[in-house]
C-alpha positions as CSV (number, residue, x, y, z in Angstrom):
1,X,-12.9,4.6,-9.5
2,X,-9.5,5.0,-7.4
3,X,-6.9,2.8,-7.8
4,X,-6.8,-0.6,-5.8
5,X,-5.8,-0.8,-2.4
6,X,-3.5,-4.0,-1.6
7,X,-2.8,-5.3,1.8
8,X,-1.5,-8.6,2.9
9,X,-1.8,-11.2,5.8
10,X,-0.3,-12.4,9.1
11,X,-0.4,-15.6,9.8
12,X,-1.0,-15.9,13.4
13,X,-1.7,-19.3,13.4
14,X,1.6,-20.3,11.8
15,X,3.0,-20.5,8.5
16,X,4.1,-23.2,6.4
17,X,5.3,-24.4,2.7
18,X,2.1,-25.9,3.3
19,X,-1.4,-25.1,3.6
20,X,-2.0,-24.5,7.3
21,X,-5.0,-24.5,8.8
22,X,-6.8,-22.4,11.9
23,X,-8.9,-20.0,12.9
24,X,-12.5,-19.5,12.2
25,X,-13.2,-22.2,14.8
26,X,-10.7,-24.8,13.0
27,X,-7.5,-26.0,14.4
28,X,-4.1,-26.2,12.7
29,X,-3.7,-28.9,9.9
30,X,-0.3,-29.2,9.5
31,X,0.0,-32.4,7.2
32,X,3.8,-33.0,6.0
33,X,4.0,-28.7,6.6
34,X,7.5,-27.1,7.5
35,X,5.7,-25.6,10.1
36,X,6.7,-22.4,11.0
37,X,5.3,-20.7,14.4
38,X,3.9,-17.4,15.1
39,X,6.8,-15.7,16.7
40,X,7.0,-12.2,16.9
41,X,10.0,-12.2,14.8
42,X,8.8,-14.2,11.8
43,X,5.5,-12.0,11.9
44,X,8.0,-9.4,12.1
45,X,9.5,-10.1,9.3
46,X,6.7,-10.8,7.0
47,X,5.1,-7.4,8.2
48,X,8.6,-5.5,7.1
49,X,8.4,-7.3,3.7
50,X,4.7,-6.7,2.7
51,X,5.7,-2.5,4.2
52,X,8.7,-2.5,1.9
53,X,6.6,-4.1,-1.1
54,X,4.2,-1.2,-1.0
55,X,1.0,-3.9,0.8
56,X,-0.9,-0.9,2.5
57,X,-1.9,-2.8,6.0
58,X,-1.5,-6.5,6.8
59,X,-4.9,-8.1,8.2
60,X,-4.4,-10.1,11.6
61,X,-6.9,-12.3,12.2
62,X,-9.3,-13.8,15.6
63,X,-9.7,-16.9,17.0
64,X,-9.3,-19.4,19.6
65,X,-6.3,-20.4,17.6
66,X,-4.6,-17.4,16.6
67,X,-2.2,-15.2,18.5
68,X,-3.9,-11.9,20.0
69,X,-4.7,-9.3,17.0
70,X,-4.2,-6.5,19.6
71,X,-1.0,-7.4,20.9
72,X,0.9,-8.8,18.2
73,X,-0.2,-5.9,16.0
74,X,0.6,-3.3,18.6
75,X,4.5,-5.0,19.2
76,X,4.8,-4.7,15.0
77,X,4.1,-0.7,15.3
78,X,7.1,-0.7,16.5
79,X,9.3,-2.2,13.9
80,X,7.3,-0.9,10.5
81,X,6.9,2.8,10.0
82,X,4.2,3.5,7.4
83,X,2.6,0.0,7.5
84,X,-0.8,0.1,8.6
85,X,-2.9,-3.2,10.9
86,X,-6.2,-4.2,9.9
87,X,-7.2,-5.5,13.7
88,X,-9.9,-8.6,13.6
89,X,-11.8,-8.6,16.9
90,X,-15.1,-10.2,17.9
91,X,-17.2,-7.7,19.5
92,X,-19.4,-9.5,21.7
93,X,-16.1,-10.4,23.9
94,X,-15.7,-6.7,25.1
95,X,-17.6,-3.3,26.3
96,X,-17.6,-1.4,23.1
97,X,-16.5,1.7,25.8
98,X,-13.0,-0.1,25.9
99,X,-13.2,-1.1,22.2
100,X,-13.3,2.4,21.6
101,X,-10.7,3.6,24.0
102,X,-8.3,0.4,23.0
103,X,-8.8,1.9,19.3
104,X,-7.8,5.6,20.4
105,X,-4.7,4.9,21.9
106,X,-3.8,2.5,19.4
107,X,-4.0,5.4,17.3
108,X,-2.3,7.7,19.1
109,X,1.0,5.2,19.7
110,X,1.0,4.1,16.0
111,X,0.2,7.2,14.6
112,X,-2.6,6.5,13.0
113,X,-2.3,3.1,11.6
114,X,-5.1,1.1,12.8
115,X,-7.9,-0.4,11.4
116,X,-10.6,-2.6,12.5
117,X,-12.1,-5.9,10.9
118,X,-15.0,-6.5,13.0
119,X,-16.2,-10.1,13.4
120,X,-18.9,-11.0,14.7
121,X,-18.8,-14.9,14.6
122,X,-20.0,-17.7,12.2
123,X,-19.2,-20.3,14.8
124,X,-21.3,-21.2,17.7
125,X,-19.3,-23.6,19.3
126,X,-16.2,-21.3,19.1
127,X,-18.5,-18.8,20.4
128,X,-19.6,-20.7,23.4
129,X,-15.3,-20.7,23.9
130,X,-15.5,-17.4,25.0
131,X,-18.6,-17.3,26.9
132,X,-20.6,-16.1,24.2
133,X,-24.3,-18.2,24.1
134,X,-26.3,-15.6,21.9
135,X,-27.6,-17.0,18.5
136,X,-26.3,-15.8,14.9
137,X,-28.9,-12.9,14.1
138,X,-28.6,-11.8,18.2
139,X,-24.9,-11.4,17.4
140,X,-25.4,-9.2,14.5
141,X,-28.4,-6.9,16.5
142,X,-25.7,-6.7,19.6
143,X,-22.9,-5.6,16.5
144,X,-25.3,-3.0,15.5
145,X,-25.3,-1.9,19.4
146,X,-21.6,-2.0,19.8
147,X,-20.7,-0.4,16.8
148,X,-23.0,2.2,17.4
149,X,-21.6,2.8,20.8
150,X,-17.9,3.0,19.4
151,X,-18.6,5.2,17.2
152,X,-20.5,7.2,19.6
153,X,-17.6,7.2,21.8
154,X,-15.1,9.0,19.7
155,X,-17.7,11.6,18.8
156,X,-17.4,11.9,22.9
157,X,-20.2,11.4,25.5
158,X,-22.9,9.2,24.5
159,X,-25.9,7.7,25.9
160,X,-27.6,4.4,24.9
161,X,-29.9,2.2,26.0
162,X,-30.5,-0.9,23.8
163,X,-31.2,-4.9,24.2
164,X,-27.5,-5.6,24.7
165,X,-25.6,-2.4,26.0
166,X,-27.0,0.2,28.5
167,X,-23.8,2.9,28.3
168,X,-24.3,6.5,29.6
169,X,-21.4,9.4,28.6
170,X,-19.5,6.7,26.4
171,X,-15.9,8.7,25.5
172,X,-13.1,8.5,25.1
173,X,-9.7,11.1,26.6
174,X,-9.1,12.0,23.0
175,X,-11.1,11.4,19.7
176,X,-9.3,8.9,17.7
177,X,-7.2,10.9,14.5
178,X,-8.0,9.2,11.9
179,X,-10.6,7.5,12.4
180,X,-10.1,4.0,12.3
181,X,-12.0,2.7,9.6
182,X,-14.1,-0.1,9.9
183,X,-14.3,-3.3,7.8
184,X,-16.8,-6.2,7.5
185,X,-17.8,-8.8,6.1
186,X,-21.1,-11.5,6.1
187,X,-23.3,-13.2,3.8
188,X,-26.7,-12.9,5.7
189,X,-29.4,-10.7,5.8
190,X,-28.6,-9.6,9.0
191,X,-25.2,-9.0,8.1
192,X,-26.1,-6.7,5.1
193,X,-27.9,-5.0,7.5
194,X,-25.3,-4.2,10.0
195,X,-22.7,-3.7,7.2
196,X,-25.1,-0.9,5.3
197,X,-25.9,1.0,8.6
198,X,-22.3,1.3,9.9
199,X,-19.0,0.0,8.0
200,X,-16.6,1.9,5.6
201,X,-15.5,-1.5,3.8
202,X,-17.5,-4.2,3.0
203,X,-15.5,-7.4,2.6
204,X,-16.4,-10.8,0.5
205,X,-14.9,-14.1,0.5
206,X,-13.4,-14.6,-3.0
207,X,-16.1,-15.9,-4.9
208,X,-16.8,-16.6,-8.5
209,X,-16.8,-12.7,-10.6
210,X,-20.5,-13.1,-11.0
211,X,-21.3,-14.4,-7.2
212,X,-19.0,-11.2,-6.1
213,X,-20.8,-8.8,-8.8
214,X,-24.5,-10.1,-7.1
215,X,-22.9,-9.5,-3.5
216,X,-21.6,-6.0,-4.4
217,X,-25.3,-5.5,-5.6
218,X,-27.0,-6.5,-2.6
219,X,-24.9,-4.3,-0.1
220,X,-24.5,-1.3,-2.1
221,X,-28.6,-1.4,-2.2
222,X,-29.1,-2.0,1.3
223,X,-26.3,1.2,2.0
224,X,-28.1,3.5,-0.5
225,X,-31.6,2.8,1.1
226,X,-29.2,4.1,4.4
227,X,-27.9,7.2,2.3
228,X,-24.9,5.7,2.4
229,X,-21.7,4.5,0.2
230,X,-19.5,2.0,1.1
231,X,-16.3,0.7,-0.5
232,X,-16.1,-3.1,-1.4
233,X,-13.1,-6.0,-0.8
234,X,-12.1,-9.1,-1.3
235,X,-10.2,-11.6,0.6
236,X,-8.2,-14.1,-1.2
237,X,-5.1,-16.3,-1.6
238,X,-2.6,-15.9,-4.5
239,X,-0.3,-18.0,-6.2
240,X,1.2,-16.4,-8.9
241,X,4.7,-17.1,-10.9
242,X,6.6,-16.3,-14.0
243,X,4.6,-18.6,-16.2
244,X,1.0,-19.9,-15.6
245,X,2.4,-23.5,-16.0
246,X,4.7,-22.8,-12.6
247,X,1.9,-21.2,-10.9
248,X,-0.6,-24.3,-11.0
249,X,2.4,-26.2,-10.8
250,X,2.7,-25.2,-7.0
251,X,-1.0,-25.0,-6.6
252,X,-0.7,-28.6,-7.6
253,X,2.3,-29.4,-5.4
254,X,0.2,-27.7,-2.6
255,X,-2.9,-30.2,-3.2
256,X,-0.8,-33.4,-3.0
257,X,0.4,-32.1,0.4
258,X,-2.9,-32.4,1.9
259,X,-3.5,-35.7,3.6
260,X,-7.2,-37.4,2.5
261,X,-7.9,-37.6,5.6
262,X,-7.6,-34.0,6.5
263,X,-9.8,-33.1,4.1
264,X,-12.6,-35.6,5.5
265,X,-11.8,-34.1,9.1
266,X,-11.9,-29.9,8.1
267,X,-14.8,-31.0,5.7
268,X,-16.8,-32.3,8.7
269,X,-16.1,-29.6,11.1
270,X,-16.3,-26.8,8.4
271,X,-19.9,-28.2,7.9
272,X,-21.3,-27.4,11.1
273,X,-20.4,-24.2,10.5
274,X,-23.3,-21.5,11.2
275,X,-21.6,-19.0,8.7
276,X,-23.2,-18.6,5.1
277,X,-19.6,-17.8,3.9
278,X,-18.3,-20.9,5.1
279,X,-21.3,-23.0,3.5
280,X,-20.3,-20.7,0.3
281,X,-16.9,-21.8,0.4
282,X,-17.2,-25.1,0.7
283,X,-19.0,-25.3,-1.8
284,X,-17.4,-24.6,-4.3
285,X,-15.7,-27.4,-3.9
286,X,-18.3,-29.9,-2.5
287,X,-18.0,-32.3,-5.4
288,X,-14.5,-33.0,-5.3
289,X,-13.2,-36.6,-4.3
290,X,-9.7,-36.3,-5.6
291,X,-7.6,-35.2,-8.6
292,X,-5.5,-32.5,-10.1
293,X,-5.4,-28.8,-9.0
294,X,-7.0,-27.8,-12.2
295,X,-10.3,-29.9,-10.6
296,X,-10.6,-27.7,-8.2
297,X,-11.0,-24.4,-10.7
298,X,-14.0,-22.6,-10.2
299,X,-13.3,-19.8,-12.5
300,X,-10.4,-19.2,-14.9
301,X,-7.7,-19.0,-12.7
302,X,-9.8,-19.2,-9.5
303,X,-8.8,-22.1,-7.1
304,X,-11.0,-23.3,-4.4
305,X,-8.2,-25.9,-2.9
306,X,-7.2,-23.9,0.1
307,X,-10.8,-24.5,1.1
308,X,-9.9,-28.1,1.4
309,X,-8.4,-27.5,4.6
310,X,-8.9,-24.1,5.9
311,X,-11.6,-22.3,7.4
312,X,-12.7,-18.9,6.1
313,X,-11.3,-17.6,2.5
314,X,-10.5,-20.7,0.7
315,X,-9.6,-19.4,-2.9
316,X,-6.6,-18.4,-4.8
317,X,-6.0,-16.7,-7.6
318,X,-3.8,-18.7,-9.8
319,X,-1.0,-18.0,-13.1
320,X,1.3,-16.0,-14.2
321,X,1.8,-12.1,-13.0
322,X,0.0,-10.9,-16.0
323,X,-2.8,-13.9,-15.4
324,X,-3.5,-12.7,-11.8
325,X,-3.2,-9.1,-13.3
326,X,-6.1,-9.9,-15.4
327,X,-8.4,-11.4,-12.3
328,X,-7.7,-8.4,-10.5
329,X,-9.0,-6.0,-13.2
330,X,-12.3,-8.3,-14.0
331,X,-13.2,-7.9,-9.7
332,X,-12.0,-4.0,-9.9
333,X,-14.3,-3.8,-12.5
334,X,-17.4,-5.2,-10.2
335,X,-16.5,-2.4,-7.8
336,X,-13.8,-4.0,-5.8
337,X,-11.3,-1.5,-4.5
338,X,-9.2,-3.5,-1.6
339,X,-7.7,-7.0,-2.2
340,X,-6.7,-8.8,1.3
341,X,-3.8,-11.4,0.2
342,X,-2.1,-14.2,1.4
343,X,-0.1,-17.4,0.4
344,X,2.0,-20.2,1.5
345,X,4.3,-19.3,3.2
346,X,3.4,-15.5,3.8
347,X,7.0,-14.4,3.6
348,X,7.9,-16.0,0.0
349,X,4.6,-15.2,-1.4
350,X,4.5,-12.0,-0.8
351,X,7.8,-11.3,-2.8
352,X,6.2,-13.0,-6.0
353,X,2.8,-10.8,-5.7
354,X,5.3,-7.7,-4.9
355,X,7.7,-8.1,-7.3
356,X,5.4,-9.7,-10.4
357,X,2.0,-8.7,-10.3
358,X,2.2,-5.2,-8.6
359,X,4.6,-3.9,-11.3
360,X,2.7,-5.4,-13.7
361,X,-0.6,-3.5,-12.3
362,X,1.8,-0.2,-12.5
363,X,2.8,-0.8,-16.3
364,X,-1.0,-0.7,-16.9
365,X,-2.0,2.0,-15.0
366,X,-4.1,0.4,-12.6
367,X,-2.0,1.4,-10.4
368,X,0.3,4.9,-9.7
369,X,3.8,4.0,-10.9
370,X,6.6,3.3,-7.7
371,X,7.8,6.2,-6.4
């Protein structure tokens, strides 16, 4: 296996030195949070960080609360060099004729540093937002349409005629170099589905090892019966310090932060959520009606409490540099190759992955040592 792939996260939603909520359908919950808005600088800033850490691509994500992936991303090309975007976008909300030619000249103005997290929604009622009435499984048939028309598109002139999209010489002025590659995640059966047939990455919230080692299972079958291979990630939170006793320490500082009844109101809204992620993640931590930060540990060193109050990926991993080192080895060994990162705040956070846990994944070999 190659070694691990590490990218980080943008908070378009905001940042805090608490958790903030938003996106995936949920608005912010700021609490007693030093809130700290989206501007273009701050994003800026973390973006320049997680490039001069050695974070491969940042993922940007989509929602009715988040700043646009496309535009934001496409301003931070301009002050990161090597640094590449991992674009979220809903495919439903666009002809998959632009979604190609939006990708090309990405490509062409960044040189080459785009790639694409498609999503096709968990969330009706956020759907609805934009115009969108289909249900869940007719969003996944129309993402098999669209994706098939993209990639159609930057093979140049392409004809299709399905339930959702009737396209006839679908292009683009120049083929797309590289290819953006795509990546994807969902817990249904139709989402295994669209995942085997057409994406490079397939991405899972961070569950438990052994929930993650079934999932890996599943969609690696599914691509094989396609005559295909696909790489796997993971999307998680991080909290990781000098000692283990610092790092649940902060994990626990982060808890008390949360107001009860924040929890009650992201609880209710998360639960009419459509996604089977989202029922995944919460739960995990379903039974919890207060208590320490070490109540919320799923698996050694895996924390469910950013689920408490934020839609989407609501683990951490949790300890010391060589702690987290360790978690990372036991999901590389599953098959995970990419790890998506974050952590409140962004910017501080990803100093104490960069400078503690990558070196430490370098001194083992998991990773090629710093040039």
């Amino acid at each position: 296996m190659s070694a691990p792939r590490f990218h980080w996260f943008l908070p378009t939603t905001g940042d805090g030195r608490s958790i903030v909520g938003g996106g995936h359908g949920l608005s912010r919950v700021h609490g007693r949070s030093e809130y700290r808005p989206p501007t273009i600088d701050y994003l800026g800033q973390i973006a320049r960080s997680a490039e001069q850490l050695g974070f491969e691509a940042v993922l940007t994500p989509t929602g009715t609360y988040c700043e646009d992936a496309w535009l934001v991303t496409a301003a931070l090309t301009q002050v990161t060099t090597k640094l590449k975007f991992l674009v979220a976008f809903r495919p439903g909300l666009l002809s998959p004729t632009l979604a190609a030619q939006m990708a090309a000249t990405y490509q062409r103005i960044s040189g080459g540093r785009l790639l694409l997290n498609i999503v096709t929604g968990g969330e009706d009622a956020e759907q609805r937002r934009f115009g969108d009435h289909l249900g869940k499984d007719e969003r996944y048939a129309r993402t098999d349409e669209f994706l098939s028309i993209v990639k159609g598109a930057w093979n140049r002139g392409y004809d299709f005629a399905g339930d959702y999209y009737d396209v006839e010489d679908a292009t683009v002025a120049e083929r797309p170099d590289p290819l953006p590659e795509l990546y994807f995640g969902g817990s249904s059966a139709a989402a295994g589905t669209v995942a085997a047939k057409h994406v490079d990455v397939y991405l899972t919230w961070g569950e438990p090892p052994a929930a993650v080692a079934e999932k890996v299972a599943w969609v690696r079958g599914l691509a094989a019966e396609q005559g295909r291979t696909l790489r796997f990630g993971i999307r998680l939170h991080v909290i990781t310090r000098d000692t283990s006793a610092e790092a649940w320490a902060e994990a626990g500082r982060l808890l008390d932060r949360i107001p009860p009844e924040d929890i009650v109101k992201a609880r209710k809204l998360l639960g009419q959520s459509a996604s089977v992620g989202q029922q995944r993640m919460l739960a995990l931590h379903a039974g919890f009606q207060g208590g320490t930060a070490r109540d919320l540990e799923v698996h050694p060193g895996l924390w469910a409490g950013v689920g408490l109050v934020r839609g989407g990926a609501g683990t951490a991993l949790v300890g010391s540099h060589a702690e987290v080192a360790d978690l990372i080895e036991e999901y590389a060994a599953l098959g995970i190759e990419e790890f998506v990162l974050s952590g409140y705040p962004h910017l501080e956070e990803a100093y104490w992955f960069g400078e503690g846990v990558l070196p430490e994944l370098r001194h083992r070999g998991v990773l090629p040592k710093a040039a």
